[in-house]
N, C-alpha and C positions, 0 to 999 in steps of 0.2 A: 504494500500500500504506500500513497506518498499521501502527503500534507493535503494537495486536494480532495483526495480520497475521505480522508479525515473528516475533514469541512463540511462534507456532505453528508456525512453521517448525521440523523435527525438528534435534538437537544432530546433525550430520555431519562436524564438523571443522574446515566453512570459515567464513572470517571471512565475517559478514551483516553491514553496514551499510544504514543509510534514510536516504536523504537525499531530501527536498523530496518522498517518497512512492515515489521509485526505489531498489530493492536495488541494491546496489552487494556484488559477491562479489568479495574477495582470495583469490590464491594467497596458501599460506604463506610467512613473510617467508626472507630466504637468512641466510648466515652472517654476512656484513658487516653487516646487520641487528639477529640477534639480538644481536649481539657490543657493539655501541653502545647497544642500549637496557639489556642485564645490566648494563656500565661504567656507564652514563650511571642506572640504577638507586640501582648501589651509591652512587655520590657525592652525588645527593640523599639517599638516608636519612642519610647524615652529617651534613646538617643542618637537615633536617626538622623543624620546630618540633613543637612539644606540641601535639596537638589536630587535626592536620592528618593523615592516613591517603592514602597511596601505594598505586594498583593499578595492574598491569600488563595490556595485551590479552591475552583477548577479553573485556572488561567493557564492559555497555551503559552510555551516558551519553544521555539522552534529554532531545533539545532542545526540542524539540515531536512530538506528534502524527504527525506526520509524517518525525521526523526522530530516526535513534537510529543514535550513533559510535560507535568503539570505539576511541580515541585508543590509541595506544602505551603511552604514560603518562599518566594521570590524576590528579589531587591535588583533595583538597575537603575541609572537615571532617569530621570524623569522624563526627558525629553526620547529615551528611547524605545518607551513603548508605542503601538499603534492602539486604537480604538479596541483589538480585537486578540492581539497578542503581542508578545515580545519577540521580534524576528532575529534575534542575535542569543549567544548566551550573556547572562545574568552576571551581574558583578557576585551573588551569593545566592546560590541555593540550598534550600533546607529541607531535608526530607523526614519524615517522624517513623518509625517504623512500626510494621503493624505485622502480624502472621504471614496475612496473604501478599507483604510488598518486602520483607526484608530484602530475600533472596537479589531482586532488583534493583534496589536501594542499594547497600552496600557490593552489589557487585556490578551489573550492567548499567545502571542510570549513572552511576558513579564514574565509570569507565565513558560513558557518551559525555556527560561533565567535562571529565577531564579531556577529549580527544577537542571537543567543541573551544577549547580554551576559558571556561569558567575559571574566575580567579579566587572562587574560595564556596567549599560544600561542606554543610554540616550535616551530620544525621543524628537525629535522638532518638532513645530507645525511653521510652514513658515504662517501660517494665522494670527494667533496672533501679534509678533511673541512671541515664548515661548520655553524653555528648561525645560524640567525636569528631571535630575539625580537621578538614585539610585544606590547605591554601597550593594554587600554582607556582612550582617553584621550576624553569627552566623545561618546561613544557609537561613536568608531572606531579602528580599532588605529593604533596610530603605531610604527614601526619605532626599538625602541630599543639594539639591537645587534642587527650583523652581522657575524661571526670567523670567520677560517678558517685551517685549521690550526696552527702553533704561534703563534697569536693566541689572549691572555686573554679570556674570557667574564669579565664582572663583572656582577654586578647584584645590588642591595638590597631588588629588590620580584617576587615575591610574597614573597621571604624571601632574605637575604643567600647568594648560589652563585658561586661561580670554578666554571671550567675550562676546559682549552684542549682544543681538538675536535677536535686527532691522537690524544691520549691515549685518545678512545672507539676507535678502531680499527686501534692498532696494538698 
């Protein structure tokens, strides 16, 4: 399938991802879920620089042709979204991990991420809980925090963020 393929697909509620030309359909995410992407929402807009715009799923992010996410969380300039999607990768995306998307998440989405040149992916596990950051460093991600539970997240890049990764879900 490609991206127009996609498009045409009718609005029915379920998450449509394309990766590598294969739809990939999520069930809707559970409560442990939504519960750490709303928290994990609210603390980035707290410091969310000028210029940079926050959307939550189901927003296309289209890495190629052949390949269009809908990351949990998305961040990019403001000026580089369209009406309808983000046609470039994301200065940051965030994926929250759930049963039926780990596998994805930490292996394929993570891999299109990084092949696309996204310059920094988180994923959290609301089970744990757990954060794990990688930023692009010389065209591959390099893991540069790993926290879990009442463990500080710290980091200054793509924009200065604390949090500890019990506070998404309890």
């Amino acid at each position: 399938m490609t991206r127009a393929d996609l498009e045409a697909i009718p609005d029915d509620g379920h998450r449509y991802e394309l990766i590598d030309g294969v739809l990939v359909v999520s069930p809707a995410p559970s409560r442990e879920h939504q519960r750490a992407q709303m928290r994990l929402i609210g603390a980035l807009l707290r410091v969310l620089p000028e210029g940079l715009e926050m959307l939550a799923a189901p927003f296309d992010v289209a890495l190629a042709d052949d390949t269009v996410t809908q990351p949990d969380i998305v961040v990019a300039p403001r000026e580089a979204y369209t009406s309808k999607d983000l046609p470039e990768p994301p200065l940051l995306a965030i994926e929250i991990l759930s049963p039926s998307t780990r596998r994805f998440d930490l292996g394929l989405k993570r891999s299109r991420y990084e092949a696309a040149g996204c310059p920094h992916y988180w994923v959290i596990d609301p089970e744990e809980p757990r954060i794990i950051a990688w930023a692009l460093r010389g065209g591959s991600y390099v893991e540069v925090a790993d926290v879990v539970a009442d463990e500080e997240l710290v980091l200054e890049q793509p924009f200065p963020f604390r949090i500890v990764p019990a506070t998404l879900v309890t």
